[in-house]
N, C-alpha and C positions, 0 to 999 in steps of 0.2 A: 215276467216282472214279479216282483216279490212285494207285499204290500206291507212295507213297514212302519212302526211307528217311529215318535220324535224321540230323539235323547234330550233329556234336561239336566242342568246341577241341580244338587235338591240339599236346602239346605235345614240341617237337623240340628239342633242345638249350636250352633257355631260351625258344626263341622259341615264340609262340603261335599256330596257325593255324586256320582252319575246314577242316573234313572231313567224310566222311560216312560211315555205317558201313554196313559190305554184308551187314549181314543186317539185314533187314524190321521195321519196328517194327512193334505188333500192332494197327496201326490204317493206316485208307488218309488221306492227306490231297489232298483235293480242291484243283488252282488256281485263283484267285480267280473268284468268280463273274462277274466284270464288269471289264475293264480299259478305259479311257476315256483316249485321249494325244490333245493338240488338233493339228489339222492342220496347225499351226503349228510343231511337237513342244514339245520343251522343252529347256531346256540352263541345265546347274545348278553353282558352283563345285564341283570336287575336292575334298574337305577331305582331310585323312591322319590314320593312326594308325597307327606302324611300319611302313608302305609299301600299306598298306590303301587304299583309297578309302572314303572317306564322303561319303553326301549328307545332305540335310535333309531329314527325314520329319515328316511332321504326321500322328500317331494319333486317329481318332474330333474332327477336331479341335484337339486338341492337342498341343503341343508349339512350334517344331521339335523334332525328337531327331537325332542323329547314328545312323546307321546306314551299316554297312560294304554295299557294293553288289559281292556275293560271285556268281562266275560258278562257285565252287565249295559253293555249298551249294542243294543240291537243295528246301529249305526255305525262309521266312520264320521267322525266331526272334528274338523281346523279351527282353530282360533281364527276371529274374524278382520283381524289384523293379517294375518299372515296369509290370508288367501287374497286380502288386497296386494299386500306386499310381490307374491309370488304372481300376483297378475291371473290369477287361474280364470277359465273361463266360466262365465254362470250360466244358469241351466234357463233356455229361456221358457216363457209361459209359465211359470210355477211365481206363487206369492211372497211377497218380501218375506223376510229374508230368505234372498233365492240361495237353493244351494252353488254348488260348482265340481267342474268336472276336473280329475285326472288322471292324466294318461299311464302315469308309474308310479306306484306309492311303494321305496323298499325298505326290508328290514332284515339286514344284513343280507345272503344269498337269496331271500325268498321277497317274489315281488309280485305286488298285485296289480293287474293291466285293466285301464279303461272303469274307473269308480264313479261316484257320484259322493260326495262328502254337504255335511251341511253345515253351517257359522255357527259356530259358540264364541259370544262375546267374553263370557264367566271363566272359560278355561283357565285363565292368567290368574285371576284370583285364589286360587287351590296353594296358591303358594309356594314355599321351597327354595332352599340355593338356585336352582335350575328350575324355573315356571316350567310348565306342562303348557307344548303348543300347540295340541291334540289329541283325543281318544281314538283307539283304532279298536274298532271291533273284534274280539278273540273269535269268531263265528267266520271271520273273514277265509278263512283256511280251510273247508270244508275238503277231505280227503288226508288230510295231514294230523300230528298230533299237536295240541301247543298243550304246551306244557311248564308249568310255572313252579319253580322251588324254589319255595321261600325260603327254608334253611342254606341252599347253597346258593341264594342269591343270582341265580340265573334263569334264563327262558329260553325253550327251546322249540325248534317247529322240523317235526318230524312227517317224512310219508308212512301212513300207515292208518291201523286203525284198532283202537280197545276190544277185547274178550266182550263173550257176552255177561250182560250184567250174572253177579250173583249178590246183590244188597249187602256185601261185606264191604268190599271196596271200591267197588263198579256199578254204577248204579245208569239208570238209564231216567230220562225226563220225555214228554210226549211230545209227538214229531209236531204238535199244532202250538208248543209251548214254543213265543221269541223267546226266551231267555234259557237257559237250563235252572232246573230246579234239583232239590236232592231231600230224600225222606230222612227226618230228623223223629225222633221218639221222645216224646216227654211222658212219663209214668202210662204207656199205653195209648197217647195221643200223638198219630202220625201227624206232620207240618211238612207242609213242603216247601221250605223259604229259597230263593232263587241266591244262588250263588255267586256273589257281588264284586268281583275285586276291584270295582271303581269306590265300595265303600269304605272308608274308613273305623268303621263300625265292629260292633259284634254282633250278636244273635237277635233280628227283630222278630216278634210275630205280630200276625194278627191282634187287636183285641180283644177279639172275642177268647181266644185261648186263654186268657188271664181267668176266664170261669170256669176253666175243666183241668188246668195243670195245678199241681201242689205247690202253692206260696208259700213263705212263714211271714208276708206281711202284704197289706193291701196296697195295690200302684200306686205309685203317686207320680204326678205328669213333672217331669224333667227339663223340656223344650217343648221346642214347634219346629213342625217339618212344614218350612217353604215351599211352596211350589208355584209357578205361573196358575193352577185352578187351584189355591187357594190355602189356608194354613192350618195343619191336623195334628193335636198333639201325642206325645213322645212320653208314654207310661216306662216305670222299670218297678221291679219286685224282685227281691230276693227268692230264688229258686230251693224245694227241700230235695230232690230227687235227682238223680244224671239226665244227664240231656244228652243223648245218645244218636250217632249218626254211622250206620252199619256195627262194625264191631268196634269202633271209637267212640271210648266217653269223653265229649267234649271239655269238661271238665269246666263249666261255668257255675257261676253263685249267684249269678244274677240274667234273670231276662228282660227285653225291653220288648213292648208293644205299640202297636201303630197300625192302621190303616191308610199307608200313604198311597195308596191306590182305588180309593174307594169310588165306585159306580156300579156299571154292570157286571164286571168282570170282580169276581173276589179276591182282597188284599189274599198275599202270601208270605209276606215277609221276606227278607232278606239278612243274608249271613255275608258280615264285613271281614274286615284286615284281621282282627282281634281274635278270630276265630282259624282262619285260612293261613296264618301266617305260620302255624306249626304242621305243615303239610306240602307234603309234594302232587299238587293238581294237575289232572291231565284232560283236558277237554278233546272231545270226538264231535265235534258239531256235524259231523255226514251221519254218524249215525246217532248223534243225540243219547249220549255216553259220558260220564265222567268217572273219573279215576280218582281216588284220594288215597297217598302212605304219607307211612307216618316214619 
């Protein structure tokens, strides 16, 4: 069993993102029993929702549904309408909101056997022509490549597996990190902000980094990041220096900061849509690997 934590929506100035909380919920959630990608792979239009990606998921069966294909949510999570809808079964002995089991969650040719997913109320919310009926975990494919191009507007899940890093384009995150992360450079200060595509966002850090990177003017708080533990504000400053991730200069003028993780574990920040969306991303979740061209 794999001891995961919760996903939450986390809501930042208006905008709504997926996250995940750093302390434990009091239950483990096991990765799919069975993932099946043809060897052929698969590759499925892009859909969006505020800079989201979605694909088409067919549950037990049915649907399609729109689901966000989140490289930050350490979970699978339904809308909690639609797991009453779909009749799914709940998991028993676990505390409200219980999750619920399924037997085939597909997306396009590749299908994941035997999950456990958990209720999000919020999912609806996120908005869009087409509401988003769930996040599926990009980590769900472990052996495969998934792979997200933004510019060509498609998503793809391949058998295989990325080179070994060399910090140009391939960068690797640690096998104890849920999330992947990627070394970001501001004027000689490494960050490692986790790589988000459930946010809508650009580049967050830390706040404490607002005292060692080069400003041309001091934060000033923008928002409030929501969360179930509580509400932590949302710095930006104009940036003098690149802000550099392998051999791509990210090409921002502005950073924002926040600790929307704050306890024992140290914030890291996270890098949104804003940022990802001029990139062809390739996640290796078996070997905790990511790829970025440009």
């Amino acid at each position: 069993m794999l001891g995961i934590r919760s996903m939450l929506l986390v809501t930042v100035g208006g905008l709504i993102s997926t996250a995940v909380l750093q302390h434990a919920v009091p239950m483990d959630i096991a990765p799919p029993d069975r993932v099946d990608v043809p060897d052929s792979g698969v590759t499925l239009p892009m859909l969006d929702v505020g800079g989201r990606p979605m694909v088409d998921v067919s549950v037990n069966g049915q649907g399609p549904y729109p689901f966000i294909l989140d490289t930050g949510a350490s979970v699978t999570a339904i809308s909690a309408d639609l797991i009453e809808k779909l009749a799914l079964p709940l998991v028993s002995g676990t505390p409200l909101p219980a999750p619920a089991r399924v037997d085939e969650l597909r997306v396009g040719g590749a299908v994941l056997h035997g999950l456990t997913v958990i209720p999000e109320p919020m999912i609806g919310s996120l908005g869009g022509a087409t509401p988003a009926r769930g996040i599926l975990s990009a980590s769900y494919f472990p052996g495969s490549l998934v792979i997200l191009n933004y510019p060509a507007k498609t998503v793809s899940i391949h058998k295989g597996a990325l080179p070994e890093p060399d910090n140009r384009r391939v960068f690797a995150y640690p096998a104890d990190d849920i999330l992947p992360t990627v070394p970001v450079t501001v004027a000689g200060h490494e960050f490692r902000p986790h790589v988000d595509t459930g946010s809508p966002g650009s580049l967050t850090l830390p706040i404490a980094a607002a005292d060692v990177v080069p400003l041309t003017e001091k934060p000033t708080e923008i928002g409030r990041a929501r969360t179930p533990g509580g509400e932590f504000p949302v710095l930006a400053a104009k940036v003098s220096t690149p802000v550099t991730l392998g051999e791509y200069d990210l090409a921002l003028k502005e950073l924002r900061f926040s600790d929307l993780r704050p306890g024992s574990r140290p914030a890291v920040g996270n890098m949104g849509y804003l940022v990802l969306r001029a990139f062809v991303i390739t996640l290796d979740s078996k070997n905790h690997r990511l790829k970025f061209e440009r």
